[in-house]
C-alpha positions as CSV (number, residue, x, y, z in Angstrom):
1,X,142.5,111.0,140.9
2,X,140.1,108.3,139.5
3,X,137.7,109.4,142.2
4,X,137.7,113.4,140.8
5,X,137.6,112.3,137.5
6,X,134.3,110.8,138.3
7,X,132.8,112.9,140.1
8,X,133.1,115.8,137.1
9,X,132.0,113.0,135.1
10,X,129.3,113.1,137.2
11,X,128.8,117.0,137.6
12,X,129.0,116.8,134.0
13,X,126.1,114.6,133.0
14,X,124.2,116.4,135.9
15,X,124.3,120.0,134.0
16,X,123.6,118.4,131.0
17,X,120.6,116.3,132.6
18,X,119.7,119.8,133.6
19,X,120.0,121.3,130.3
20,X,118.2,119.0,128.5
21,X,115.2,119.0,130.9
22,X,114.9,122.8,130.5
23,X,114.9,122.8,127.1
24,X,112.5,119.8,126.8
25,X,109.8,122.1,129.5
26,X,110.1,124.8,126.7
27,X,108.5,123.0,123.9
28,X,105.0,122.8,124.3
29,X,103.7,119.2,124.4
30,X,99.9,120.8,122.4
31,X,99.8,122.2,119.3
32,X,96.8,123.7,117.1
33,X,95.9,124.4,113.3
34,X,94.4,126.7,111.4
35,X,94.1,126.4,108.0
36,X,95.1,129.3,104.9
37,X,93.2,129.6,101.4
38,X,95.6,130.4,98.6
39,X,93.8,132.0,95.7
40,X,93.9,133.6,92.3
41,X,91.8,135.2,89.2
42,X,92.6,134.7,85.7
43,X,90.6,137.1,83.4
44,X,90.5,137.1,80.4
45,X,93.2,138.8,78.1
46,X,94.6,138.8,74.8
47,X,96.8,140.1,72.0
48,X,97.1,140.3,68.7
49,X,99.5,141.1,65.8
50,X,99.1,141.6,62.0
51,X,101.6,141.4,59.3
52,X,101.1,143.2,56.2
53,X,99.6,142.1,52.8
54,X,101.6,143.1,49.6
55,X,100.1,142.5,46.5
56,X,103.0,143.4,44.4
57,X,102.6,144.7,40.4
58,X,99.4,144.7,39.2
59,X,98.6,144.5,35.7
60,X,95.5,145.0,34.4
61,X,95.9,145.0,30.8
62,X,97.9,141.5,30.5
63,X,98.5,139.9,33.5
64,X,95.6,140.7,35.6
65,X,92.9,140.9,32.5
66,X,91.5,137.9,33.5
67,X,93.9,136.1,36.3
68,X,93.2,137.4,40.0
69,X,96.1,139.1,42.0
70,X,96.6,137.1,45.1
71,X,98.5,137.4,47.9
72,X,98.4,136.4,51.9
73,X,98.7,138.0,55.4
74,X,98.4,136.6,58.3
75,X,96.8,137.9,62.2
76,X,98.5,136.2,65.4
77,X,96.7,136.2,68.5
78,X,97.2,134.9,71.9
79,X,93.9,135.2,74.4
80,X,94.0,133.2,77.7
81,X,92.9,129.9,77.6
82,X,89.1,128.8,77.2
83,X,88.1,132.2,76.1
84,X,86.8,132.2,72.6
85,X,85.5,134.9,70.6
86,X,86.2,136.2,66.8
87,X,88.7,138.4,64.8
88,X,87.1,141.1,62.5
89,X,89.3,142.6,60.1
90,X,87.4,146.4,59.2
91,X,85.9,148.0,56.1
92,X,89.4,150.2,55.1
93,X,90.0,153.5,55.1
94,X,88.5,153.8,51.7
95,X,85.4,151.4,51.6
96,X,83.3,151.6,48.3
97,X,79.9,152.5,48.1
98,X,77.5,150.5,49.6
99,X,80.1,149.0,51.9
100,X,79.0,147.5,55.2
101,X,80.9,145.9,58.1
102,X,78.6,142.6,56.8
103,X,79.2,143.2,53.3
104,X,82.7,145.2,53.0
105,X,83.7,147.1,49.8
106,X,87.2,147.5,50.2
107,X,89.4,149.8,47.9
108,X,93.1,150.7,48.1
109,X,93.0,154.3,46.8
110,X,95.9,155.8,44.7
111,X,99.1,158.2,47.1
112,X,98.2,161.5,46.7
113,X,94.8,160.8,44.9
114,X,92.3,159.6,48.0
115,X,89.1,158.1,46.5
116,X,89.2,159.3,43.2
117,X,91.0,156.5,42.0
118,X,91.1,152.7,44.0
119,X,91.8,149.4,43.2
120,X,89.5,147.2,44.6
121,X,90.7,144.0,46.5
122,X,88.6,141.0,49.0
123,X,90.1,139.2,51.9
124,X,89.3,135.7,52.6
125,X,89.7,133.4,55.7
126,X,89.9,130.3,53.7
127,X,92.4,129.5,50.2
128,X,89.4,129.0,47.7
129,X,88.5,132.9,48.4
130,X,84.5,131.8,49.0
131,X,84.9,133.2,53.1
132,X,85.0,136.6,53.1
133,X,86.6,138.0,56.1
134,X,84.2,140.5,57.1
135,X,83.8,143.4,60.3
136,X,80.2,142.0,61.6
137,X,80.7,138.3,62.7
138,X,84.3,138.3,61.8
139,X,86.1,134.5,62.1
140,X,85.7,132.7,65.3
141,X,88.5,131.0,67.5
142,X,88.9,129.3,70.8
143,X,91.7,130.3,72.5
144,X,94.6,127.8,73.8
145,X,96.7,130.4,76.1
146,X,99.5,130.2,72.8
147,X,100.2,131.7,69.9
148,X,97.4,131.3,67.0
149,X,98.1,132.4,63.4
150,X,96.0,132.8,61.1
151,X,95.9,133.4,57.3
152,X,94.4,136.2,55.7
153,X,94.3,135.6,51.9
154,X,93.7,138.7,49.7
155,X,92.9,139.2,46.3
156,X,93.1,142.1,43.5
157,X,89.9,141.1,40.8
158,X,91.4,140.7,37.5
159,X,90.4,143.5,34.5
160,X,90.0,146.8,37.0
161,X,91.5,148.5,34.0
162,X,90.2,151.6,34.8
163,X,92.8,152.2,37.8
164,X,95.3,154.8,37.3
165,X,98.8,154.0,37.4
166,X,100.6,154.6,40.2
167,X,101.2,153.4,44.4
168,X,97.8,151.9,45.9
169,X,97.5,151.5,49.9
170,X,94.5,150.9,52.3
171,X,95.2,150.5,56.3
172,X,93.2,148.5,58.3
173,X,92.3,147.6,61.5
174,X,92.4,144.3,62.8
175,X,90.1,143.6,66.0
176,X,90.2,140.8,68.2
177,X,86.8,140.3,70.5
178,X,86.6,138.1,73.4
C-alpha cells in the first residue's frame, strides 16, 4: 500500500512537473517597449460676474449740495491662469455729450423720461475716486485660475439740483478682455 501511495505521489508531481513546464514555455522569455505621449491644451478662458451699484436717496438740495453720493459695486472674474488682460466697464445707455469710451459721461436718466432728465454719476477703480474706470484701457489684471473681485466705487456729484424727482437707472456692460 506504501508502494501505491508512492507511486501517485509520484504520478502526481509528474503532471504537475508537466504543468508547470507548459505554462513556463508560454510566457515569452523577450519583451519590447514602445513608448505613449499623453497631452493636453489649456486655452485661455474666463468669466465674469457683476453686482449692482445702488446709490440709494439722493438729495440735492441738503444732503447732496455739497457732499458726494457714494456707493460701491464690485466685478468678479475668473480667467485661467497666466492670462492677463483688462476689465472695461462701458459708457451707459445714456452717456452725456461728449462722452467717449476714454473719457465716459455717464448719466442715469429718469423711468419713463429717457435723456431728458439724468443724474450724472463716475466710477472709480480705486477709494479716493482719482481712477476713473473707463471703456478704452479699462483696469488691468493677471489672472490666478480663481476667483478675483474687484471694487467698483461710484459716485453721484453733489448740487445736480437741476434733476427731476423721481427713479434714476443706467445699465451697463461689463467686459472682460483677455
Amino acid at each position: 500500500m506504501k508502494t501505491k501511495l508512492n507511486q501517485s505521489k509520484l504520478k502526481l508531481a509528474i503532471v504537475s512537473a508537466m504543468l508547470i513546464g507548459t505554462a513556463a514555455l508560454s510566457v515569452s522569455a523577450y519583451s519590447d517597449t514602445a513608448s505613449m505621449n499623453v497631452s493636453a491644451n489649456i486655452g485661455m478662458a474666463c468669466t465674469i460676474t457683476a453686482t449692482d451699484i445702488a446709490f440709494g436717496a439722493y438729495d440735492p438740495i441738503v444732503t447732496n449740495a455739497t457732499l458726494d453720493l457714494t456707493a460701491n459695486g464690485s466685478v468678479t472674474s475668473t480667467c485661467t491662469v497666466g492670462s492677463s488682460g483688462s476689465i472695461k466697464i462701458s459708457q451707459g445707455v445714456n452717456p452725456g455729450s461728449g462722452s467717449t469710451d476714454a473719457v465716459p459721461v455717464r448719466n442715469m436718466a429718469l423711468a419713463g423720461e429717457g435723456p431728458a432728465s439724468t443724474l450724472g454719476y463716475d466710477l472709480f477703480s480705486d477709494d479716493a475716486h482719482t481712477l476713473s474706470w473707463e471703456n478704452a484701457t479699462g483696469v488691468g489684471y493677471n489672472a490666478s485660475g480663481v476667483a478675483e473681485e474687484m471694487t467698483v466705487y461710484g459716485k453721484v456729484a453733489a448740487g445736480q439740483t437741476d434733476a427731476m424727482q423721481g427713479s434714476y437707472s443706467d445699465t451697463l456692460t461689463v467686459t472682460v478682455n483677455y
